[in-house]
C-alpha positions as CSV (number, residue, x, y, z in Angstrom):
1,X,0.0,0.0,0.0
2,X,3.4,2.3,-0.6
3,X,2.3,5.2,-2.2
4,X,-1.7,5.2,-1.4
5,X,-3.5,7.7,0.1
6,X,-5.3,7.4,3.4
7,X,-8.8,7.0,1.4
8,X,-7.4,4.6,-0.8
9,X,-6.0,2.7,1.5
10,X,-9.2,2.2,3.7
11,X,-11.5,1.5,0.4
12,X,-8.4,-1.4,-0.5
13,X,-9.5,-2.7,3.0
14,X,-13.0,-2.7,2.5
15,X,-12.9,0.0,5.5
16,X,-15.3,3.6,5.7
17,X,-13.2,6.6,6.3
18,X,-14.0,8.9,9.7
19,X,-16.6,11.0,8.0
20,X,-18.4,7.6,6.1
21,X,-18.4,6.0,9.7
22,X,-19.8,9.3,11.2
23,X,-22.6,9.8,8.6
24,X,-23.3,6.2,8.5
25,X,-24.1,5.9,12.6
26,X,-26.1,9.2,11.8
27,X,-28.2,7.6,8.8
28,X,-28.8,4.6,10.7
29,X,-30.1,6.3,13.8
30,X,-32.1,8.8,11.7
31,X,-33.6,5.3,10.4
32,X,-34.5,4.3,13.5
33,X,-36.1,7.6,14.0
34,X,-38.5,7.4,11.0
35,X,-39.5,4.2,11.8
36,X,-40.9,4.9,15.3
37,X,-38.1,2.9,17.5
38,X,-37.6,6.2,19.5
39,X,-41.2,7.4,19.9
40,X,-42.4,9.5,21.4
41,X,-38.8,11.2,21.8
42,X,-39.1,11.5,17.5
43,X,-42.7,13.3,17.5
44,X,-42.4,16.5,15.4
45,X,-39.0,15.9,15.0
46,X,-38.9,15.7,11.2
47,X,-40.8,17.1,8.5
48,X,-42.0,14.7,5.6
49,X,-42.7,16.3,2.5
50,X,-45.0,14.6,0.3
51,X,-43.3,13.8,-3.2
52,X,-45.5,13.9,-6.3
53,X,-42.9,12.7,-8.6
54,X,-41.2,9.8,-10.2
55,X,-37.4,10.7,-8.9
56,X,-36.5,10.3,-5.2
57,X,-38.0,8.8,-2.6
58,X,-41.5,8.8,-0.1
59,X,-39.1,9.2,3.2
60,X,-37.7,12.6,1.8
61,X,-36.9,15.2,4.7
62,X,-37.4,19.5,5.2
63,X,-34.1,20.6,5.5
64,X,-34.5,23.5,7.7
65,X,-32.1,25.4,10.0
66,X,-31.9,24.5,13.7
67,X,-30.8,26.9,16.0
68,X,-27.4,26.1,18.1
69,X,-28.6,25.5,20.8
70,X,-30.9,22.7,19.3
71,X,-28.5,21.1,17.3
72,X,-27.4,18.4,19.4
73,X,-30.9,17.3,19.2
74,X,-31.4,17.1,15.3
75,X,-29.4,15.9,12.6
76,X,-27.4,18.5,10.6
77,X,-28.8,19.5,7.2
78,X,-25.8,17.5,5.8
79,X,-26.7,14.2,7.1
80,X,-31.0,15.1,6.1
81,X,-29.6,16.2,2.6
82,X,-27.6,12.7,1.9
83,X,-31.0,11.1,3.7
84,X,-33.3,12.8,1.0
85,X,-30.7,11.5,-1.9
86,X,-30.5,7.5,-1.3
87,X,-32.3,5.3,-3.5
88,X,-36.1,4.1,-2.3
89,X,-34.8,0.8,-2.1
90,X,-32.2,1.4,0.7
91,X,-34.5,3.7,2.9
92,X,-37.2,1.3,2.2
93,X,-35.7,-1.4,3.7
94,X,-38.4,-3.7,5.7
95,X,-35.7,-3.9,8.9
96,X,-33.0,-2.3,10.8
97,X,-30.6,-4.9,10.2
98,X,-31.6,-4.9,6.2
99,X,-31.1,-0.9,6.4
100,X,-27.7,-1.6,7.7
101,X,-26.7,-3.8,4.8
102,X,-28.3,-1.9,1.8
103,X,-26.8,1.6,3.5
104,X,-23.3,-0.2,3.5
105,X,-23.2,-1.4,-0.2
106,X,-24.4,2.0,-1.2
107,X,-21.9,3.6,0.7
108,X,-19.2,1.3,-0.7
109,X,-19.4,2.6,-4.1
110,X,-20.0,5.7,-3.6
111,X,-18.4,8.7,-3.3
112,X,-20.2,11.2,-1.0
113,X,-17.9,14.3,-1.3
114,X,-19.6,13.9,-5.0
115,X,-23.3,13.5,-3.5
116,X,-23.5,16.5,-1.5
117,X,-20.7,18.8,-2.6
118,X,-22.6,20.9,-4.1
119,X,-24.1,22.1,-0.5
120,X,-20.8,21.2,1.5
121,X,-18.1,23.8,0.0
122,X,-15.9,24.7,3.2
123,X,-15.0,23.2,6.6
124,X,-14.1,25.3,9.3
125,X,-13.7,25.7,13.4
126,X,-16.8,25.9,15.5
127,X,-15.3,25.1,19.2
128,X,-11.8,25.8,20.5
129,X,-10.3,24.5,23.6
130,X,-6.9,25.4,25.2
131,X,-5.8,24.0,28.4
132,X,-2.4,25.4,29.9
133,X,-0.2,23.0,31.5
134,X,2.7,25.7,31.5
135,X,4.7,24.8,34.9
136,X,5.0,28.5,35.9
137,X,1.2,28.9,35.1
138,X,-1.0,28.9,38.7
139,X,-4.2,26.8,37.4
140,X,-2.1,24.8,34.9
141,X,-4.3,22.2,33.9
142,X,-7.4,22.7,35.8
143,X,-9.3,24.8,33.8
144,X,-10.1,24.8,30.3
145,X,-10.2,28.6,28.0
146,X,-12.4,27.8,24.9
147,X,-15.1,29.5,22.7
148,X,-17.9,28.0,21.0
149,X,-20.2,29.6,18.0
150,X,-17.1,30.4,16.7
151,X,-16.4,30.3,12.9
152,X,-12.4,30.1,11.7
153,X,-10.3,28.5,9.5
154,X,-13.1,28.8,6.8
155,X,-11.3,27.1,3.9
156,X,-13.0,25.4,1.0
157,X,-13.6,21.6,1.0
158,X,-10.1,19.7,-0.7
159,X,-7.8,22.2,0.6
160,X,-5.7,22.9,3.8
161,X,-5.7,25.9,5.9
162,X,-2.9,28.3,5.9
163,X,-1.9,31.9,7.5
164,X,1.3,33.3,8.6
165,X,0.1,36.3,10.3
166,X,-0.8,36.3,14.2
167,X,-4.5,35.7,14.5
168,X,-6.2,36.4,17.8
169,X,-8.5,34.7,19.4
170,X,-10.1,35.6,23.0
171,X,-11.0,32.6,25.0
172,X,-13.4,32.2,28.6
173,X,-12.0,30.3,31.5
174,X,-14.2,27.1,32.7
175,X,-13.9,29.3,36.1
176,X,-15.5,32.4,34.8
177,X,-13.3,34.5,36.0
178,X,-10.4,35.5,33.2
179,X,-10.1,36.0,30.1
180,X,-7.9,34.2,28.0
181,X,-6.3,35.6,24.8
182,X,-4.4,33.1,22.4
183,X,-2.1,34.0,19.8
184,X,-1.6,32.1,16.5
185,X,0.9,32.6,13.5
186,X,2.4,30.1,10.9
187,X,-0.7,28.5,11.2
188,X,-1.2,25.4,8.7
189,X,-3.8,22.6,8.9
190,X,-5.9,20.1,7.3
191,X,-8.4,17.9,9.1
192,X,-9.0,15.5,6.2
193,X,-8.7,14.9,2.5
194,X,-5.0,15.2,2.4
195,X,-3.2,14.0,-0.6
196,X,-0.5,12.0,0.8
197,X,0.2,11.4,4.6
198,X,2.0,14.6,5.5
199,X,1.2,15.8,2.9
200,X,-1.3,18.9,2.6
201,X,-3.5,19.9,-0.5
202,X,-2.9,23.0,-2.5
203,X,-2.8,26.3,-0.1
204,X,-6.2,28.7,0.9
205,X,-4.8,31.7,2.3
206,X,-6.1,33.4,5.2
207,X,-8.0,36.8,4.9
208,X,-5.2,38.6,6.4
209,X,-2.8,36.8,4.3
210,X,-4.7,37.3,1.3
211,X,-4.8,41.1,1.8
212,X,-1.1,41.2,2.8
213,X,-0.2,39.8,-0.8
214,X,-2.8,42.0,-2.3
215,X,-0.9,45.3,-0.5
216,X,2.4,43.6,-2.0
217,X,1.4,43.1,-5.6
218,X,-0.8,46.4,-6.0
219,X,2.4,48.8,-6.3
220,X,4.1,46.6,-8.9
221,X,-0.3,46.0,-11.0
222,X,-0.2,49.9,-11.1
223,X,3.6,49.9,-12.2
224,X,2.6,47.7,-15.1
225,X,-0.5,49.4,-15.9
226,X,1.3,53.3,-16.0
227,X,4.1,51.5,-18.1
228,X,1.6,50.0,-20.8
229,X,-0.3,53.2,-20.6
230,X,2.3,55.7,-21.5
231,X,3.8,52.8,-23.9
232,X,0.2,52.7,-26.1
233,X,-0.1,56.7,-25.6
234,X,4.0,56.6,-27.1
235,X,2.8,54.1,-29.9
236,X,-0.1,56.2,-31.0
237,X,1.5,60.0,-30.7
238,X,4.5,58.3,-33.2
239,X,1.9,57.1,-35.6
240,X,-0.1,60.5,-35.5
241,X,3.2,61.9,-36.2
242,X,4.0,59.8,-39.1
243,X,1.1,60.4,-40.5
244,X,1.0,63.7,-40.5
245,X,4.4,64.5,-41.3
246,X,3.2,62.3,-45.0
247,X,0.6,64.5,-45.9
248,X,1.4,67.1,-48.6
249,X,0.8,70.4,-47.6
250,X,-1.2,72.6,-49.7
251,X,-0.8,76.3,-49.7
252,X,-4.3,78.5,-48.8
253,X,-2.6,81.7,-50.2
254,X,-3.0,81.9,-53.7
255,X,-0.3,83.4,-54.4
256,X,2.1,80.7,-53.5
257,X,0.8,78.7,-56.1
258,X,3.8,80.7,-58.8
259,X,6.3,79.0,-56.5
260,X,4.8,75.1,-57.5
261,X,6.0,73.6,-60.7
């Protein structure tokens, strides 16, 4: 397996990557769910919408936006949206245990970064943690500074995170009582879909980054644009000139005419 990707080594196996396993454990609960094994905890949970056509399936779901603090009680509008796109006869499957079968040989030869791509386009931080366990430091590891609701790193889907300028970030104690403000710089990161092991996919730039390069390159844009500018305003005083200079110039006082011929 010298040479293979972490994906490709897993499907060689016959093994589901993090995020198949993850989705797969949602699908199967959400399952359970529809077919009444967690009633009455499922009542209004879901809304069915009622399919008048030929394509999709009768068990298709609203997607609709939960707020945060209710999201640990419903599924993510990733996990309805890959629901709503299996075929009837894996959602229609009589038991659990069938479900579980079906949803695995689906899953098997599929790709689902290709299902739902076109509504997944970025990954990014919601919740970060730090825990000191400097020596010098008085509560070293006994309480926690994080931040939740948070939204950083946003990078699209297939590339890896990176910024060299500080970025900071102010964090709450688990105590309440201070404030904790972390630094980052030379930041570069990649939760999944990496090429290679150690190996990270092509660059996204941070904001700050971004602008930084934006500042560098502007002086020499406008350099190139003033040069090209007074190069095509060169170019066309020459050829006015050259045209002119051709022309034969004919006398408006008659009396010059005795001087031609």
């Amino acid at each position: 397996m010298e040479g293979l990707s972490y994906e490709e080594r897993l499907t060689s196996l016959s093994l589901f990557s993090l995020e198949k396993r993850r989705l797969r454990g949602d699908l199967i609960t959400l399952y359970k769910y529809i077919r009444g094994h967690y009633q009455p905890l499922s009542d209004n949970l879901f809304i069915n919408r009622t399919i008048h056509r030929t394509r999709g399936h009768p068990f298709r779901l609203e997607e609709r936006k939960f707020s945060l603090k209710h999201r640990k009680g419903y599924f993510t509008v990733r996990t309805i949206k890959l629901w709503n796109s299996l075929p009837v006869e894996v959602v229609g499957s009589e038991s659990v245990q069938t479900f579980i079968k079906r949803l695995d040989d689906f899953l098997q030869t599929q790709n689902i970064k290709g299902i739902f791509s076109q509504y997944v386009a970025y990954w990014q931080a919601f919740r970060l943690g730090f825990l000191p366990s400097f020596g010098s430091t008085a509560v070293a590891g006994k309480h926690t500074a994080s931040k939740q609701h948070l939204s950083l790193m946003v990078t699209p889907i297939g590339m890896s995170y990176e910024c060299e300028s500080p970025e900071k970030i102010s964090l709450t104690s688990t105590d309440h009582q201070k404030i904790v403000t972390l630094y980052l710089s030379n930041v570069h990161i990649q939760p999944f879909d990496l090429k290679r092991d150690f190996v990270y996919s092509e660059d996204y730039k941070c904001a700050t980054d971004q602008r930084k390069q934006l500042e560098e390159m502007l002086p020499l844009i406008l350099g190139i644009t003033l040069g090209l500018a007074i190069v095509i305003i060169l170019a066309v005083y020459h050829i006015h000139h050259k045209m002119t200079a051709n022309q034969v110039q004919i006398p408006r006082d008659r009396s010059l005419y005795k001087h031609m011929g």
